[in-house]
N, CA, C and O of each residue as an XYZ file, in Angstrom:
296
protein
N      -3.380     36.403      0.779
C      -2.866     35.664     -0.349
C      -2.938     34.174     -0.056
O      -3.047     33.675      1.064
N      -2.875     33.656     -0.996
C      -3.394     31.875     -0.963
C      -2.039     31.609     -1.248
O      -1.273     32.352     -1.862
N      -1.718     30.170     -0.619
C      -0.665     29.116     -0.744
C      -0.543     27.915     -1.535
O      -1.534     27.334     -1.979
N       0.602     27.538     -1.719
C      -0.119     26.272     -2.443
C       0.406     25.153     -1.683
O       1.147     25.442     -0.744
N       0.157     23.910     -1.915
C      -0.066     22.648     -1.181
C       1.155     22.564     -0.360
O       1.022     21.872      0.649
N       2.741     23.299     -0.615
C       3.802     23.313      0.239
C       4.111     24.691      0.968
O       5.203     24.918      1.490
N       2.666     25.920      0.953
C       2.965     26.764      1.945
C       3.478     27.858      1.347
O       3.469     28.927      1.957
N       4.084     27.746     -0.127
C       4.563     28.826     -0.981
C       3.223     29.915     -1.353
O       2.151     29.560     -1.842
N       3.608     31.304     -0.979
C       2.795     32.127     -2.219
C       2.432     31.665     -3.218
O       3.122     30.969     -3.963
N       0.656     32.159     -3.482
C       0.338     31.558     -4.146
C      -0.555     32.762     -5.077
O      -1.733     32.806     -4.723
N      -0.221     33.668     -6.119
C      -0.744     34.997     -6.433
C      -1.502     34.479     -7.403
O      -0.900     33.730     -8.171
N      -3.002     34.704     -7.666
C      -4.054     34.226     -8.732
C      -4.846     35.189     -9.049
O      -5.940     35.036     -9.591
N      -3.969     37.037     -8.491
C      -4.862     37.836     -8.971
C      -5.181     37.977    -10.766
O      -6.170     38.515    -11.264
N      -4.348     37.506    -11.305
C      -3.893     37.801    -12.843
C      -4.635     36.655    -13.429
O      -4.530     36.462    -14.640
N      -5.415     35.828    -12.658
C      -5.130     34.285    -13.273
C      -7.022     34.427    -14.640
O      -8.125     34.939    -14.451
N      -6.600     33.907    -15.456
C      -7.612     33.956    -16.588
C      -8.607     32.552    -16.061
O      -7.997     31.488    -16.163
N      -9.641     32.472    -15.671
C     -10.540     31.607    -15.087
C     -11.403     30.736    -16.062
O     -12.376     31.391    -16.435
N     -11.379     29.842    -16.442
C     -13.044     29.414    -17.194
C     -13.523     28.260    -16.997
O     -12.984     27.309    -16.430
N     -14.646     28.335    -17.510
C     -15.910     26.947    -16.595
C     -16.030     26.014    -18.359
O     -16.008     26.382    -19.534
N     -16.106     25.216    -17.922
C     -16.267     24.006    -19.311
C     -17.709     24.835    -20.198
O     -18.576     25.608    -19.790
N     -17.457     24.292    -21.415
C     -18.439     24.857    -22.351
C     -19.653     23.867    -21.735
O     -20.744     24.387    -21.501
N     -19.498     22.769    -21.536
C     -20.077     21.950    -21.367
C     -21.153     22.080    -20.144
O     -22.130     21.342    -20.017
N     -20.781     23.203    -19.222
C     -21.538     23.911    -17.886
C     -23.069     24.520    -18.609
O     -23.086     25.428    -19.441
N     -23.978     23.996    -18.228
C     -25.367     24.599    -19.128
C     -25.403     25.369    -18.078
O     -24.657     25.081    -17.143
N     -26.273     26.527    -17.977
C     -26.994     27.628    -17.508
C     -27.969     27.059    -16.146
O     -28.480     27.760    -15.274
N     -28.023     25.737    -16.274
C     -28.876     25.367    -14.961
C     -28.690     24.542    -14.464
O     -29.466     23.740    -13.945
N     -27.000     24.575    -14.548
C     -26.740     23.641    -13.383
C     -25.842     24.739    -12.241
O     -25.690     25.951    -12.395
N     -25.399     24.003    -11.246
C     -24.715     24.646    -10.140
C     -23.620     23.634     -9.693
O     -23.275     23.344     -8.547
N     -23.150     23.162    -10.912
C     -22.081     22.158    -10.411
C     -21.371     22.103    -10.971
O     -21.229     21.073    -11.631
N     -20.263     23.386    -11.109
C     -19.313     23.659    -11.951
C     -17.434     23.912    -11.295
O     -17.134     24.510    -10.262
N     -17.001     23.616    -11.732
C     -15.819     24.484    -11.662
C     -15.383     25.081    -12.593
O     -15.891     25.068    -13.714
N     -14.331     25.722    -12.255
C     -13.189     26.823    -13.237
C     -11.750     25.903    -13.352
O     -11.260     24.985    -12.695
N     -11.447     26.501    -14.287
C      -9.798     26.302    -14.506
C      -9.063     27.711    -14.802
O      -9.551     28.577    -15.528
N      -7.446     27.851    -13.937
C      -6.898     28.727    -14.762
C      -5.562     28.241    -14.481
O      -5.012     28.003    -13.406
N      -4.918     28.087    -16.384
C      -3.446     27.873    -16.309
C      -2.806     28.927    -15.924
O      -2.999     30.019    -16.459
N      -1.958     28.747    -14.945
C      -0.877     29.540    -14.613
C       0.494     28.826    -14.854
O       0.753     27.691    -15.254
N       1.360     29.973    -14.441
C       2.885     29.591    -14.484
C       3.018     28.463    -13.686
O       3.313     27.442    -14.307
N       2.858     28.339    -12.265
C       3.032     26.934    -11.264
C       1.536     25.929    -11.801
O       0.877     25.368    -10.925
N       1.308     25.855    -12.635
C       0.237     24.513    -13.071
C      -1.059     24.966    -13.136
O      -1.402     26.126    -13.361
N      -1.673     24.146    -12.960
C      -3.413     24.795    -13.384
C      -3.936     24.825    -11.865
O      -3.597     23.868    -11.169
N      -4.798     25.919    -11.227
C      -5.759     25.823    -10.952
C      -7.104     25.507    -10.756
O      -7.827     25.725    -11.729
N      -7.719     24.975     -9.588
C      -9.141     25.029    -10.067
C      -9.821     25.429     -8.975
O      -9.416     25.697     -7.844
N     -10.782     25.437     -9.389
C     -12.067     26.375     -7.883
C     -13.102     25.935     -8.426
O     -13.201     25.325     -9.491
N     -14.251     26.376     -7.371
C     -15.478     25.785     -7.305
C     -16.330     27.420     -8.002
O     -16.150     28.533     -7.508
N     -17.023     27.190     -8.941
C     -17.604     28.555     -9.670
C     -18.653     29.165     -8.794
O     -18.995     30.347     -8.779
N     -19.096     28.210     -8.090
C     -19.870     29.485     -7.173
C     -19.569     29.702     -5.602
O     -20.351     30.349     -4.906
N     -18.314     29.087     -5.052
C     -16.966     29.697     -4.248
C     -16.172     30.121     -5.018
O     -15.331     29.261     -5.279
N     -15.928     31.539     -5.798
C     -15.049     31.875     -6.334
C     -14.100     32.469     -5.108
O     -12.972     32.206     -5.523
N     -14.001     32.879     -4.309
C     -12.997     32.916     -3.262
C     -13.273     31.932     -2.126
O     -13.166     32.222     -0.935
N     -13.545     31.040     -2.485
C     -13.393     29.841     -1.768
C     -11.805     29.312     -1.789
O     -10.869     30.102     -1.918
N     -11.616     27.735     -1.631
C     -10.207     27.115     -1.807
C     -10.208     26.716     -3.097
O     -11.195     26.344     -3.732
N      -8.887     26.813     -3.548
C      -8.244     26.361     -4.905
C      -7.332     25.059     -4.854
O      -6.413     24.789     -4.081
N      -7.683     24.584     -5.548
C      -7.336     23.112     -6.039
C      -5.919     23.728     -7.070
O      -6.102     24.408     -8.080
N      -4.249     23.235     -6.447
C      -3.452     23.453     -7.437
C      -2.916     22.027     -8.071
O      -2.479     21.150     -7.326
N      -2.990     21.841     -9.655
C      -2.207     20.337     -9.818
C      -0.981     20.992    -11.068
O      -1.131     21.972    -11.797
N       0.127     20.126    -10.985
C       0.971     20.310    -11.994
C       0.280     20.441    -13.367
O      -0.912     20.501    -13.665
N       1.261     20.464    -14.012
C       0.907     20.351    -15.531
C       0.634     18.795    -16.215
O      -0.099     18.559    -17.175
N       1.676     17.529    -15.204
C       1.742     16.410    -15.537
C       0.393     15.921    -14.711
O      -0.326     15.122    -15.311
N       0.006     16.320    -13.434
C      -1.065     15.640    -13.118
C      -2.623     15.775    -13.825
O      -3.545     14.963    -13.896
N      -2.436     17.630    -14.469
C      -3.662     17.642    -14.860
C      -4.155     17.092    -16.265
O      -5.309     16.856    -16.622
N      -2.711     16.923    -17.112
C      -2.522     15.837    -18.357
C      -3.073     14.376    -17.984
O      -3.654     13.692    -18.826
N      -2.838     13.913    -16.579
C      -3.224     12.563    -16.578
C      -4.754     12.870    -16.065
O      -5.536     12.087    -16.604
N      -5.158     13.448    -15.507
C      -6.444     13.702    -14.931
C      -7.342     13.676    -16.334
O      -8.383     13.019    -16.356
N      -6.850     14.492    -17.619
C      -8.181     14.738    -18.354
C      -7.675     13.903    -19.681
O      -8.336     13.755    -20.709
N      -6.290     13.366    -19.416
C      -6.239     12.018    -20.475
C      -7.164     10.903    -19.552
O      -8.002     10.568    -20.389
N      -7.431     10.270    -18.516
C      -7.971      9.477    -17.813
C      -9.466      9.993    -17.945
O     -10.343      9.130    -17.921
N      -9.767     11.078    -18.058
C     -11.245     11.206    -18.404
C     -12.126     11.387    -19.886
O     -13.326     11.357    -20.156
N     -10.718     11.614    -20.789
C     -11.217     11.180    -22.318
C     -11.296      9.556    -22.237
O     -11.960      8.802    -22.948
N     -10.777      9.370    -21.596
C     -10.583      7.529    -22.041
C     -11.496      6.847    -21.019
O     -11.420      5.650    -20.742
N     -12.176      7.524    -20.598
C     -13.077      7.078    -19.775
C     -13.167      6.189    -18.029
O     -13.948      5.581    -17.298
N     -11.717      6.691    -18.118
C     -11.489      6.126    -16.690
C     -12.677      6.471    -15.633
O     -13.190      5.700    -14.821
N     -12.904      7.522    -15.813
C     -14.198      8.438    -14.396
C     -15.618      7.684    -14.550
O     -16.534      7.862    -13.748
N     -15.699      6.864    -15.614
C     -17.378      7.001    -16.294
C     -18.097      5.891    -15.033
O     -17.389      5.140    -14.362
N     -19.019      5.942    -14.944
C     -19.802      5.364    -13.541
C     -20.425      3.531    -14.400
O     -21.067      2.722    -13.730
């Protein structure tokens, strides 16, 4: 079983997974998301039992408000 960033159980058998619509068919540079009860998840889609990335609910609000508004853009 996986932990999360303070060592607590961390159960993601139940967890509903998905990759952005935006993932075309030929790329290999994707992740997943799955909301759970302790915040969202994320993983790497082709380490699906690889490590999981856990953020609150407030961090992942600022993460993808900061990337509508273009904070990330190069």
């Amino acid at each position: 079983m996986m932990t999360d960033t303070k060592g607590a159980p961390l159960d993601l058998t139940h967890a509903v997974w998905r990759k952005s619509t935006r993932s075309g068919p030929f790329t290999d540079n994707c992740v997943e998301v799955a909301f759970v009860d302790t915040g969202v998840a994320v993983r790497d889609s082709k380490d699906r039992s690889g490590p999981v990335l856990m953020f609150t609910r407030s961090e992942w609000d600022a993460f993808v408000g900061g990337a509508k508004d273009g904070e990330f853009d190069l």
